[in-house]
VOPAGU-2260 file (C-alpha; in pm, 1 decimal, decimal comma):
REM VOPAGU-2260
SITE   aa  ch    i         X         Y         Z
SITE  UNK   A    0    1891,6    1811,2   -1466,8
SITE  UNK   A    1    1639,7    1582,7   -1587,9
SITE  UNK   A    2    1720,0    1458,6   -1957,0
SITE  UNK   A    3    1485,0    1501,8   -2204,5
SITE  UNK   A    4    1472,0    1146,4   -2443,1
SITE  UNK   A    5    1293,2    1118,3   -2780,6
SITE  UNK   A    6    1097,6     835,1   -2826,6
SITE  UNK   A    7    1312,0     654,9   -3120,3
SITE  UNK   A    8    1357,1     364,8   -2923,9
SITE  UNK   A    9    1626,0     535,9   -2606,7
SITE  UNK   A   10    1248,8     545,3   -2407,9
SITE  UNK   A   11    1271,8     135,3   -2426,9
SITE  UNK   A   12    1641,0     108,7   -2258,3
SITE  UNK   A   13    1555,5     413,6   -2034,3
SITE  UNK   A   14    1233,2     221,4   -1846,5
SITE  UNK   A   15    1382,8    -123,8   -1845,5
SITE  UNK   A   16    1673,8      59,5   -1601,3
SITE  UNK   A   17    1402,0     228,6   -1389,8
SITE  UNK   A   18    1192,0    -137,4   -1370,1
SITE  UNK   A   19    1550,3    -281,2   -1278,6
SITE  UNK   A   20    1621,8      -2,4    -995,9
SITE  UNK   A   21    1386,6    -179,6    -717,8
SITE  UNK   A   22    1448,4    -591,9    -831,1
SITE  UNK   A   23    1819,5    -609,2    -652,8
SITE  UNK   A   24    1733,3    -824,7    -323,6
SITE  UNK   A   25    2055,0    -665,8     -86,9
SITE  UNK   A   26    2184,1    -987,3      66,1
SITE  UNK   A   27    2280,2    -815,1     359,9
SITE  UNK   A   28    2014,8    -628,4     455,2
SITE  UNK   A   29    1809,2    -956,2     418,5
SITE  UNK   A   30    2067,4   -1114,6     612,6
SITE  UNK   A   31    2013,8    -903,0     909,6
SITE  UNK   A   32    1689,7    -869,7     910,0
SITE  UNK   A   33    1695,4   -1338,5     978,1
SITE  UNK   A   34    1867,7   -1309,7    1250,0
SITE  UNK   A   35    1678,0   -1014,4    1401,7
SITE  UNK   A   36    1323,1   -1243,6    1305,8
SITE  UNK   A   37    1478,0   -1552,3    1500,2
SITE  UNK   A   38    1592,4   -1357,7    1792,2
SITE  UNK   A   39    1227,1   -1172,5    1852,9
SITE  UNK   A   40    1073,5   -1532,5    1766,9
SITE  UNK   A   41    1333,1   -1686,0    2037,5
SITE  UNK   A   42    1337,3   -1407,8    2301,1
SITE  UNK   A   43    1012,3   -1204,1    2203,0
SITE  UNK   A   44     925,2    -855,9    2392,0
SITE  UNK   A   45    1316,8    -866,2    2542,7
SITE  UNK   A   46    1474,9    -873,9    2205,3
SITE  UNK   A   47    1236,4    -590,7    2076,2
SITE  UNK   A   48    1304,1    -366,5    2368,7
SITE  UNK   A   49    1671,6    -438,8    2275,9
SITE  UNK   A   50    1648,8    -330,2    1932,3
SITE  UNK   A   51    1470,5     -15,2    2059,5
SITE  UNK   A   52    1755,6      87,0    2282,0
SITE  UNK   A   53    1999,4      54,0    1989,6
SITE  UNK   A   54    1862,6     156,0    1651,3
SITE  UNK   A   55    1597,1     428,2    1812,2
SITE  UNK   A   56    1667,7     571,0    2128,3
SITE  UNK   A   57    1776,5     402,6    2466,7
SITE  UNK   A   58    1479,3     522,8    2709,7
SITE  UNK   A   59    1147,9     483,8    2515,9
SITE  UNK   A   60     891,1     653,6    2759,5
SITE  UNK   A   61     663,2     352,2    2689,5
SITE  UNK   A   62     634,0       9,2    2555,3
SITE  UNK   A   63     246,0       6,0    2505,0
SITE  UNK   A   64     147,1     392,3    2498,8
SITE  UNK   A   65    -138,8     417,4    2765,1
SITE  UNK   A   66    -527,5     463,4    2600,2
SITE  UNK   A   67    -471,4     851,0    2819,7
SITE  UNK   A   68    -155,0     973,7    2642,2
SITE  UNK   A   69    -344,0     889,3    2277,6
SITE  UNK   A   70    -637,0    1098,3    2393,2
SITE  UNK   A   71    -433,4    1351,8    2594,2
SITE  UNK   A   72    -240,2    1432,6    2213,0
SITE  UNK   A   73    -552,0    1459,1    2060,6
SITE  UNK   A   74    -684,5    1661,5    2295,4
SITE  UNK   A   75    -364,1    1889,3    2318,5
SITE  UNK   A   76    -396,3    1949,4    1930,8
SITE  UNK   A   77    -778,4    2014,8    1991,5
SITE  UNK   A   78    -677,8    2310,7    2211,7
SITE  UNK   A   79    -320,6    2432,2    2011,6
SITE  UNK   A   80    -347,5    2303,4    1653,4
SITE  UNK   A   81    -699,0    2294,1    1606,0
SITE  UNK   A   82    -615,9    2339,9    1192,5
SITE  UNK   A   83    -470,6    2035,7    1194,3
SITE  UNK   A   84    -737,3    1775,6    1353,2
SITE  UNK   A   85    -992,6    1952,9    1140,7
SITE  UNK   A   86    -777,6    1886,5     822,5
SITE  UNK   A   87    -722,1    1547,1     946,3
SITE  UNK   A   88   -1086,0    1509,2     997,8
SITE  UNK   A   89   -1211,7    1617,7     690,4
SITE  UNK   A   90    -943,6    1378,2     519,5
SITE  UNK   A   91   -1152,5    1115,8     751,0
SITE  UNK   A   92   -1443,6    1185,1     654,1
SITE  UNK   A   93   -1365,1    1153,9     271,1
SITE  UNK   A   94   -1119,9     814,2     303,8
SITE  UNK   A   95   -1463,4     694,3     482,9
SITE  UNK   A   96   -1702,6     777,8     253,4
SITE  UNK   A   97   -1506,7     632,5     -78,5
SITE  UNK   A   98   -1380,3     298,0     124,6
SITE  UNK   A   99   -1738,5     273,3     263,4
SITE  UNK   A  100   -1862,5     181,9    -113,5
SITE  UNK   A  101   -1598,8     -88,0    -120,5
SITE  UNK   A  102   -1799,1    -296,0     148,3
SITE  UNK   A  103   -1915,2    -629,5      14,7
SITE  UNK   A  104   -2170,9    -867,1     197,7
SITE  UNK   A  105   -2203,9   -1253,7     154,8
SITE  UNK   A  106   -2457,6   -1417,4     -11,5
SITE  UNK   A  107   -2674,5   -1730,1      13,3
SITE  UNK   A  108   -2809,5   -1925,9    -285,5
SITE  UNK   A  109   -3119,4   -2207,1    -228,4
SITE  UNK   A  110   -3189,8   -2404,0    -547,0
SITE  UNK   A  111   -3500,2   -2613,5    -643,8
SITE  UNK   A  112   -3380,0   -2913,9    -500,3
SITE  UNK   A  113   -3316,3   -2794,0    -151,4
SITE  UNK   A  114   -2919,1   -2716,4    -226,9
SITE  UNK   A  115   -2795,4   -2434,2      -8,9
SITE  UNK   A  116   -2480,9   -2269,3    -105,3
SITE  UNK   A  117   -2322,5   -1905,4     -17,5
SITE  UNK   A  118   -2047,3   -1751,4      93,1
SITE  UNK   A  119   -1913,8   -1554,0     387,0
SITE  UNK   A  120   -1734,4   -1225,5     426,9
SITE  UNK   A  121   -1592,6   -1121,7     758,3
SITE  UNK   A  122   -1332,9    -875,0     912,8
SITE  UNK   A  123    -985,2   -1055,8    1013,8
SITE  UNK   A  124    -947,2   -1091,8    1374,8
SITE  UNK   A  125    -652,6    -848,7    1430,4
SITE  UNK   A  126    -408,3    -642,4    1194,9
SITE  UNK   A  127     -95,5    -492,0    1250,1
SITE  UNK   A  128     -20,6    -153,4    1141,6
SITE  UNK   A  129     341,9     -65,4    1101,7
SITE  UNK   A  130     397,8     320,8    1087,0
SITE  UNK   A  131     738,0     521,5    1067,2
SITE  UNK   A  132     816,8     751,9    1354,8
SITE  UNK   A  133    1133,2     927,9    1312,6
SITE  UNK   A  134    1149,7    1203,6    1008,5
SITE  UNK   A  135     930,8     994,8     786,0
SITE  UNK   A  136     637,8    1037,1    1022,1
SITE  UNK   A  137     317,0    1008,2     786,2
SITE  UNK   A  138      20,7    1037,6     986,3
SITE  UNK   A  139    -158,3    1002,6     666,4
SITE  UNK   A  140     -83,2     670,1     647,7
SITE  UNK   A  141    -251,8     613,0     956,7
SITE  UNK   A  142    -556,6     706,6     772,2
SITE  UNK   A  143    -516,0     550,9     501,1
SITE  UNK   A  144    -488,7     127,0     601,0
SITE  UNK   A  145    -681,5     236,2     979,8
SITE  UNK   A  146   -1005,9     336,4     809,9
SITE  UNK   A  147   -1065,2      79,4     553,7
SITE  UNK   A  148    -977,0    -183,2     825,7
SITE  UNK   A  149   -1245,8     -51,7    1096,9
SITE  UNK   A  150   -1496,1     -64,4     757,9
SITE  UNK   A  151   -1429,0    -406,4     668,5
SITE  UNK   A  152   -1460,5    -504,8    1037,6
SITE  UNK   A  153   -1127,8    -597,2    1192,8
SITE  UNK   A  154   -1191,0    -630,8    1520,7
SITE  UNK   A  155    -853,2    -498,6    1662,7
SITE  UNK   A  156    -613,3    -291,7    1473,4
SITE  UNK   A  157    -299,8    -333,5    1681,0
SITE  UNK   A  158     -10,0      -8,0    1603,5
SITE  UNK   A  159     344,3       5,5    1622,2
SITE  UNK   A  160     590,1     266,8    1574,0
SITE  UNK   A  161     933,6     384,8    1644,1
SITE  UNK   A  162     985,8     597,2    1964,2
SITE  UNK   A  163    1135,0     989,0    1863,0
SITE  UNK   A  164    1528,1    1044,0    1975,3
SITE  UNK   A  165    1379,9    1131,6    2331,6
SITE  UNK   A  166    1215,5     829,2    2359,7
SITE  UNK   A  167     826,3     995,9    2333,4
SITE  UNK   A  168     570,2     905,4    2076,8
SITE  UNK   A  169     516,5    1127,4    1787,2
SITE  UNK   A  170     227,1    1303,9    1835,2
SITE  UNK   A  171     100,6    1360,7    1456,7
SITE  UNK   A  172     116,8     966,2    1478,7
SITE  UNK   A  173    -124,0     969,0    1806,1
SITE  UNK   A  174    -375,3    1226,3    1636,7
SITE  UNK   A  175    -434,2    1024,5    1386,5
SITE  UNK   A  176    -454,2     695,4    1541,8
SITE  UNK   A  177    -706,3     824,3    1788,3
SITE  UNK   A  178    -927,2     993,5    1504,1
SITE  UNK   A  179    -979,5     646,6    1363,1
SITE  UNK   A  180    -964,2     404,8    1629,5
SITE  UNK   A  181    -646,3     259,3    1668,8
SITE  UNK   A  182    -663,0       2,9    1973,4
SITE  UNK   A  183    -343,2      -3,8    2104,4
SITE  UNK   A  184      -7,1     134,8    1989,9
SITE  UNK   A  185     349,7      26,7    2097,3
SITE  UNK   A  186     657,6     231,8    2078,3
SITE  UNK   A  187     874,9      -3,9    1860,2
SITE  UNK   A  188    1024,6     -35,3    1523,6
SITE  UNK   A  189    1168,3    -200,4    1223,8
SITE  UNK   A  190    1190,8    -552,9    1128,1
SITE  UNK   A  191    1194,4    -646,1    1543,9
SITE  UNK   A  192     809,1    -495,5    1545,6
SITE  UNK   A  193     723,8    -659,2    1206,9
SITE  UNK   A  194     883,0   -1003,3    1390,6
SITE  UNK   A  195     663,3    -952,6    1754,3
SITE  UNK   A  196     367,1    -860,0    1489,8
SITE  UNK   A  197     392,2   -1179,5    1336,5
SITE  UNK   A  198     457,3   -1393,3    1584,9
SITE  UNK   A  199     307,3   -1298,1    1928,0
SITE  UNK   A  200     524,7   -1221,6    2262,6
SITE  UNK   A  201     431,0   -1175,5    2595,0
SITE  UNK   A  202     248,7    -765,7    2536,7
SITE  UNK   A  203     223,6    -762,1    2150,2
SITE  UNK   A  204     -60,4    -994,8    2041,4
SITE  UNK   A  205     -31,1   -1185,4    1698,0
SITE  UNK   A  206    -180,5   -1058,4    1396,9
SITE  UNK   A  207    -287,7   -1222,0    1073,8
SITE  UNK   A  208    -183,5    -931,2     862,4
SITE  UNK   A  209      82,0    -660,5     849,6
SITE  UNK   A  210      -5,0    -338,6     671,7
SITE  UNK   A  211     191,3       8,9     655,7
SITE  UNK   A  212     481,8     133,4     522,3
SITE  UNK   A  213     884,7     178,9     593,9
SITE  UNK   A  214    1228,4     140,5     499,1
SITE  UNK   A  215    1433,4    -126,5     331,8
SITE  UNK   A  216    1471,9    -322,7     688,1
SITE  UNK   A  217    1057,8    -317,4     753,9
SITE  UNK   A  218    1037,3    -391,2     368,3
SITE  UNK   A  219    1215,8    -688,7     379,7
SITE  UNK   A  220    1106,0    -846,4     717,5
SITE  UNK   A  221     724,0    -814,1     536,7
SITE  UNK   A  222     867,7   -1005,5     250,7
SITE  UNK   A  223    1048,2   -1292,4     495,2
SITE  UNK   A  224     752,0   -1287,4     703,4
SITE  UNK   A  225     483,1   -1345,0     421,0
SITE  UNK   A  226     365,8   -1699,4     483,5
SITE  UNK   A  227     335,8   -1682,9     885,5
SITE  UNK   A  228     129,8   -1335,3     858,5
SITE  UNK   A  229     -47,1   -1171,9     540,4
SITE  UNK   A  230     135,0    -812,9     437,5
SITE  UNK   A  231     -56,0    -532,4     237,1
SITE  UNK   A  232     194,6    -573,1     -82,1
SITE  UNK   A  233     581,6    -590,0    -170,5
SITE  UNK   A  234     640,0    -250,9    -118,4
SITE  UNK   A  235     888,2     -89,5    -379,8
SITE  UNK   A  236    1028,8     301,9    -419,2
SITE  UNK   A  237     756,4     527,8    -510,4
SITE  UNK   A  238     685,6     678,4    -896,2
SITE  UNK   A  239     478,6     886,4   -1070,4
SITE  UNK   A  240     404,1     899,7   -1402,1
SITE  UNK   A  241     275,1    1229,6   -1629,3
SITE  UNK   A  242     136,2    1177,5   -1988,5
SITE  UNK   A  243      91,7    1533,9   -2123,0
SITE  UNK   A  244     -78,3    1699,7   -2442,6
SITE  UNK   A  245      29,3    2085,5   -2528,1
SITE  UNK   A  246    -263,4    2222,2   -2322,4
SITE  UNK   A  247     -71,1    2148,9   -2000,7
SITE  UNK   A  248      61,3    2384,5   -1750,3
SITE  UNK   A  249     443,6    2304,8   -1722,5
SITE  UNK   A  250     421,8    2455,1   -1376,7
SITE  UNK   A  251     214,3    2164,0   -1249,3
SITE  UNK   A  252     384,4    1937,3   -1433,3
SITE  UNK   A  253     702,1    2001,9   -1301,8
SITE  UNK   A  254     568,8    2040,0    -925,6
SITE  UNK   A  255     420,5    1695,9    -959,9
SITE  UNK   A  256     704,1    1506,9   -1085,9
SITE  UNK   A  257     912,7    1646,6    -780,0
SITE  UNK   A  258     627,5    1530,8    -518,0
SITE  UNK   A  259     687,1    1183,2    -567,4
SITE  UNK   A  260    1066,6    1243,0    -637,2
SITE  UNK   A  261    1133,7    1410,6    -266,5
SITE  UNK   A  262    1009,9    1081,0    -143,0
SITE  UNK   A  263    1331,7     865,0    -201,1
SITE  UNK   A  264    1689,9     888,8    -403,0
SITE  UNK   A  265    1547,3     588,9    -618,6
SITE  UNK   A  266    1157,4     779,0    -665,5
SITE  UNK   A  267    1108,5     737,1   -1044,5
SITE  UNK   A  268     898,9    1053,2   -1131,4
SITE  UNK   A  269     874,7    1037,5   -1539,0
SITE  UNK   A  270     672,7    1280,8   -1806,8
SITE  UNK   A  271     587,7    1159,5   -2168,6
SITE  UNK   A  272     436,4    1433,9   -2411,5
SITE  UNK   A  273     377,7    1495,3   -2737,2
SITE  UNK   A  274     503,5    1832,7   -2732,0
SITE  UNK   A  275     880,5    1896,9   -2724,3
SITE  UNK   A  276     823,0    2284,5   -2614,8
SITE  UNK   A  277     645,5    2174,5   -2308,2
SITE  UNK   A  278     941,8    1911,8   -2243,7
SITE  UNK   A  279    1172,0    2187,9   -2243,3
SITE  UNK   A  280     926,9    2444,1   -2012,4
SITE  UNK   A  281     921,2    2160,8   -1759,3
SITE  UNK   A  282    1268,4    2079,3   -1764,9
SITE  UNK   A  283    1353,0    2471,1   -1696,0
SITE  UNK   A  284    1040,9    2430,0   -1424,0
SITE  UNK   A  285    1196,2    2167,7   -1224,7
SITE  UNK   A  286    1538,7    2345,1   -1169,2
SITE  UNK   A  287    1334,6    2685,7   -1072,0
SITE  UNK   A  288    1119,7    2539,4    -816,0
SITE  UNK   A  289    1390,1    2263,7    -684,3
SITE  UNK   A  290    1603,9    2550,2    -548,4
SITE  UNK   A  291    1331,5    2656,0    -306,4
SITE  UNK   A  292    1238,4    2283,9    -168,0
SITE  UNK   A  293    1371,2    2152,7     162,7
SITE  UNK   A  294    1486,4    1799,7       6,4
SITE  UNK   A  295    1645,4    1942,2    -289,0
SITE  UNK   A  296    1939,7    1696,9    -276,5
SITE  UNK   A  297    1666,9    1389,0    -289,4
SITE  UNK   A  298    1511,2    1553,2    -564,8
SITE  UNK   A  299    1775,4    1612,8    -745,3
SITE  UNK   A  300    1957,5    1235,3    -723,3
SITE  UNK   A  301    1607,9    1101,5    -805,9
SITE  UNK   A  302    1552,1    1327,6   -1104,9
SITE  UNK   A  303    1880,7    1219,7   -1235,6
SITE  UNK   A  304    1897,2     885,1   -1212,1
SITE  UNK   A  305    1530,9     771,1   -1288,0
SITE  UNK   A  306    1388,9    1084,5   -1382,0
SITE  UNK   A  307    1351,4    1195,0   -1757,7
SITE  UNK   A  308    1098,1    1357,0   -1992,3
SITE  UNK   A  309    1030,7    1152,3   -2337,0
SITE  UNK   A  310     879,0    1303,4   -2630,7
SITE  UNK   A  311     681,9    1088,6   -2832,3
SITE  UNK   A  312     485,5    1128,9   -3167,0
SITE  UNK   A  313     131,8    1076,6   -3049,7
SITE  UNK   A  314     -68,2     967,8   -2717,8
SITE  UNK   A  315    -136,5     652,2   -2867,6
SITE  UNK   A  316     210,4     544,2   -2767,5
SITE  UNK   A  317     196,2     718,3   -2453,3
SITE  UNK   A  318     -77,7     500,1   -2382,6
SITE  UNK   A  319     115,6     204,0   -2463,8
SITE  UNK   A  320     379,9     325,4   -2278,6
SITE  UNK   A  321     202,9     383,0   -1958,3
SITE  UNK   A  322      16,2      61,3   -1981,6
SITE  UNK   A  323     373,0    -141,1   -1991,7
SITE  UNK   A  324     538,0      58,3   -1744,6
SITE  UNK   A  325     234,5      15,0   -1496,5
SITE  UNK   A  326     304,5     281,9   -1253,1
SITE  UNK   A  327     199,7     378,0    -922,0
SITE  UNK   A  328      60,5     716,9    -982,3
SITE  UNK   A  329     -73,7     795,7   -1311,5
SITE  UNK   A  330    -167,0    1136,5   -1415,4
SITE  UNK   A  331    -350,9    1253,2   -1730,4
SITE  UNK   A  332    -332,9    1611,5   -1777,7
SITE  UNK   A  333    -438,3    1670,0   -2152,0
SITE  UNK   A  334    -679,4    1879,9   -2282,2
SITE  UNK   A  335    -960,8    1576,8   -2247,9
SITE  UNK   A  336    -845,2    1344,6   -1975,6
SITE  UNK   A  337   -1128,1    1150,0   -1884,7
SITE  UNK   A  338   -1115,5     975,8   -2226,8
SITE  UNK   A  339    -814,1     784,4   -2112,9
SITE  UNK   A  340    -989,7     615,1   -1804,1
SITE  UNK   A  341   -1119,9     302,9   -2009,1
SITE  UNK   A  342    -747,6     291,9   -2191,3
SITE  UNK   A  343    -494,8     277,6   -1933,0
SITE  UNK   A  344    -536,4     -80,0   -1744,5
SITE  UNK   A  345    -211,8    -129,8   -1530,4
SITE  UNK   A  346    -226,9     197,8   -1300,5
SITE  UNK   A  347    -258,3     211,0    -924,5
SITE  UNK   A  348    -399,6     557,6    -889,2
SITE  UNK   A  349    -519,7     763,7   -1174,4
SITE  UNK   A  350    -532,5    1123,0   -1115,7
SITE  UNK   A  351    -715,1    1346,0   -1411,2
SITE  UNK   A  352    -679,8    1701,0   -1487,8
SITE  UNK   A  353    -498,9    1975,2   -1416,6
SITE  UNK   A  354    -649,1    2027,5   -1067,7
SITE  UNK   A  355    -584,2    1669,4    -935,3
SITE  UNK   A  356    -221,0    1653,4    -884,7
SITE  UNK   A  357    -136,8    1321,8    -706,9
SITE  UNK   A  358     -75,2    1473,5    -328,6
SITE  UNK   A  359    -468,6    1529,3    -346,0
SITE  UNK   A  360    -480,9    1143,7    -306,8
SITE  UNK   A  361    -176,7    1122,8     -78,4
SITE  UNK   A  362    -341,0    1281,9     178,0
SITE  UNK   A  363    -795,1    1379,6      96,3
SITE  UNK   A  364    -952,8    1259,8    -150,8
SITE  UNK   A  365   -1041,3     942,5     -25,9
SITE  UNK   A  366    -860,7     653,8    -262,1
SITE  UNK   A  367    -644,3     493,5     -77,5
SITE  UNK   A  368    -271,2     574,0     -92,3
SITE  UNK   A  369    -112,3     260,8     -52,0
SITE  UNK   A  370     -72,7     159,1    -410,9
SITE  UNK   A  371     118,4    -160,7    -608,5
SITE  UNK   A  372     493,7     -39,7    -683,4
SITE  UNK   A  373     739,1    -128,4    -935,9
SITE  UNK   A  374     506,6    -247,2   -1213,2
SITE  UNK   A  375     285,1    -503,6   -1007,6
SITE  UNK   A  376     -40,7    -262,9   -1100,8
SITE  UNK   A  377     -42,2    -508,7   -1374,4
SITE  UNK   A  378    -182,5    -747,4   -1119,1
SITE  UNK   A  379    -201,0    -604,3    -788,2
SITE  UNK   A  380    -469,5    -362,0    -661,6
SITE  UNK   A  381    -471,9     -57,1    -465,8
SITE  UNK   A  382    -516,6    -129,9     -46,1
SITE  UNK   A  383    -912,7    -128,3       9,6
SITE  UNK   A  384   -1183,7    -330,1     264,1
SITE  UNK   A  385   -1152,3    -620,3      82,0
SITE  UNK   A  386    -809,0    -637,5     130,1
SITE  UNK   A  387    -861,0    -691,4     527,5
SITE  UNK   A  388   -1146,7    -978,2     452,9
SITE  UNK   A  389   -1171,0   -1325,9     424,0
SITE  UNK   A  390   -1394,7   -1506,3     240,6
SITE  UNK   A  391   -1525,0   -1868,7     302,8
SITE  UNK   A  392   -1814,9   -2070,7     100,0
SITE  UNK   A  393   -2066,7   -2293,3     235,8
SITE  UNK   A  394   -2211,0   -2600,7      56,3
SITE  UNK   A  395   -2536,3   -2786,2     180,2
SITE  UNK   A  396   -2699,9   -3092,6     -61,1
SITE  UNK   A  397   -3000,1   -3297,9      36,5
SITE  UNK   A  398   -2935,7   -3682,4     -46,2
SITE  UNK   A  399   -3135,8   -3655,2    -291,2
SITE  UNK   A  400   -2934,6   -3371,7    -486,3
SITE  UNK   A  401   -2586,1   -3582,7    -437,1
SITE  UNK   A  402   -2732,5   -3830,8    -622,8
SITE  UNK   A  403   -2824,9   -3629,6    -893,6
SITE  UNK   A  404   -2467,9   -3516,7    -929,4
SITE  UNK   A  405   -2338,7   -3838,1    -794,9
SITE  UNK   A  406   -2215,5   -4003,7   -1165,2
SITE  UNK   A  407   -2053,4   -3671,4   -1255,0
SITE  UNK   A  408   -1862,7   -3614,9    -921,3
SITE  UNK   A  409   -1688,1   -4008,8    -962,8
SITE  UNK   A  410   -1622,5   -3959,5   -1351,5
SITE  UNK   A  411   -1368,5   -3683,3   -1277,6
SITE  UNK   A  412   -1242,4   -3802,5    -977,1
SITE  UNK   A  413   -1149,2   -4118,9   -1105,1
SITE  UNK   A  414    -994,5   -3937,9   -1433,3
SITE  UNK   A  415    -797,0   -3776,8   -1227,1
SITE  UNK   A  416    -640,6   -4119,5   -1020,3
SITE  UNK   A  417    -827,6   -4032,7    -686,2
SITE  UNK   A  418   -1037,8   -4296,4    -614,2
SITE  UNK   A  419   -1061,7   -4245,0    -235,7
SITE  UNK   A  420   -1279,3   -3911,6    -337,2
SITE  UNK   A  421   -1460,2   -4130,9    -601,5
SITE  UNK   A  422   -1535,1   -4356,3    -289,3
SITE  UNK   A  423   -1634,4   -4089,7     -78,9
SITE  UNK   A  424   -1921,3   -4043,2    -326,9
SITE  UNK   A  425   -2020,2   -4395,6    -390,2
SITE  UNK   A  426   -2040,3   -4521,9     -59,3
SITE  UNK   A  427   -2321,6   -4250,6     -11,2
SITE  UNK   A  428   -2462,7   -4371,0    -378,6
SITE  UNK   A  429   -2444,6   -4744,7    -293,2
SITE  UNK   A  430   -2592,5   -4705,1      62,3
């Protein structure tokens, strides 16, 4: 049952063991994960076919999924689950629309004196996608780091993910990656796929980003791997937080909270009101509508162990609260929400209202889903276009405008002990 905690100063020891739940490194995982790295970066596609045969299934029907079995899926669901590609396409068309307003161009500045300057922003060459294929198959996901990358103008977006137990692709997986333009897909998994992402071999071409999510093993070969490739973000369990007035509808609240607590056994899913009767109607809530949910027993473990309710005076602290704890998924559900947007800084998704319950951005809305974990919305920033840019400046002075800025340029280099840049100036000056 999740515990109810006044806020008397129990909240304070209660979040610093939540922040503490996703900080542990597991020195074996990470362990494993090296030598798998060096063996792909030794022995490339061989080791990653290995790797398939053990930890996924021995027979994968493919390596690289032929261009026809993408569109055959697609056009399989066309004819037999029609309801689902048009879901999936509206869900396209609004991830488009929001991610198309996140577009920036470059710009070019011309001064006076003939200066030029301005700045460049392009698509990266080619981005890996890492997607989960077994029972955590999120075709959503798809959507979610595919479309933004295809706005900002990657030029390839390069797939992989694990084959099912019978060694086919899953098709939910295919749908989606031919609704948005996937180039190619190959069945293979784990940290081995993150390794042949990030380094090139023989049939997997080398990115210069990684992107997607998956479990501890695919978490922690994006961490090693940071350096050689970009990743999307250190990746930590997911969490939801609820700040609640008395007008709320313990129904929701409850149903929420358990949305982001199915996902894992160390999901943080917390609620902070003001009133203690509608801690107590959410509390009952959560054990009513638990019993009828397939992953009760995740639910439950998470609900336990990082779950709780805390009654607090006033929203003022709630506020302060939220804005130290810097969750995930934020949701306002009080009787005026949208007075809270210019209040709470440190929030990867804010959902307002009782009628925007955070699966509405999981899956439609069009923010993307692929948020900062574990308290990094202090700094980090929601997945977007401009996270699959680069940006590069451009600098052109006439002789004449060097020596304008000529005296300047050789104070502070030679403040700062580097006289061959003071030189590189003066020899221009003196000439």
């Amino acid at each position: 049952m999740i515990n109810i905690i006044r806020a008397d100063g129990a909240e304070k020891e209660f979040l610093a063991e939540v922040e503490k739940r996703a900080g542990e490194v597991n020195t074996d995982v990470e362990k494993i994960v090296k030598d798998i790295l060096a063996d792909v970066k030794a022995n490339g596609d061989a080791a990653v076919k290995s790797y398939t045969a053990k930890f996924d299934c021995p027979n994968a029907q493919y390596y690289r999924v032929p261009d026809e079995a993408i569109q055959d899926a697609l056009t399989e669901y066309n004819e037999n689950n029609s309801e689902f590609v048009e879901a999936m396409l509206n869900a396209v068309e609004n991830i488009t629309a929001f991610h198309q307003r996140q577009k920036r161009e470059g710009f070019c500045v011309t001064e006076e004196n003939g200066v030029i300057m301005g700045q460049r922003v392009r698509g990266l060459d080619r981005v890996g996608l890492y997607v989960p294929g077994g029972t955590a198959a999120y075709p959503s996901s798809v959507l979610m780091n595919a479309i933004p990358a295809k706005i900002a103008g990657v030029k390839e977006i390069i797939m992989v993910t694990p084959p099912l137990k019978d060694g086919t692709a899953n098709k939910d997986i295919l749908v989606a990656a031919a609704l948005c333009g996937v180039d190619r897909i190959y069945l293979c998994g784990g940290a081995q796929a993150c390794a042949a992402l990030a380094y090139g071999t023989e049939e997997i071409p080398r990115v210069s980003k990684i992107v997607g999510p998956g479990n501890i093993f695919v978490a922690t070969a994006k961490k090693l791997l940071y350096g050689t490739v970009d990743i999307d973000m250190f990746a930590g369990p997911s969490e939801i937080l609820v700040l609640a007035d008395e007008t709320a509808d313990p129904k929701y609240l409850a149903a929420d909270l358990m949305s982001q607590a199915e996902h894992d056994k160390l999901a943080s899913a917390i609620l902070i009101t003001t009133s203690m009767e509608i801690a107590e109607k959410t509390q009952a809530e959560i054990e009513r509508q638990a019993a009828a949910l397939s992953r009760k027993e995740i639910i439950d473990y998470s609900i336990d162990n990082y779950g709780a309710i805390i009654v607090c005076d006033d929203m003022d602290y709630a506020v302060e609260l939220a804005n130290a704890l810097a969750p995930e998924h934020l949701e306002v559900v009080t009787a005026d929400p949208m007075e809270y947007i210019g209040k709470l800084d440190n929030v990867g998704s804010l959902f307002l209202g009782q009628y925007s319950p955070e699966p509405l951005g999981d899956y439609y809305a069009g923010p993307n889903h692929v948020l900062p974990t574990s308290g990094t919305a202090r700094f980090f920033s929601p997945l977007g276009v401009e996270s699959f840019t680069k940006r590069s400046s451009y600098i052109y002075y006439t002789k004449e405008a060097l020596l304008d800025a000529a005296d300047d340029i050789i104070l502070i280099a030679e403040r700062e002990k580097l006289t061959a840049h003071a030189n590189s100036i003066r020899v221009r000056k003196e000439n």
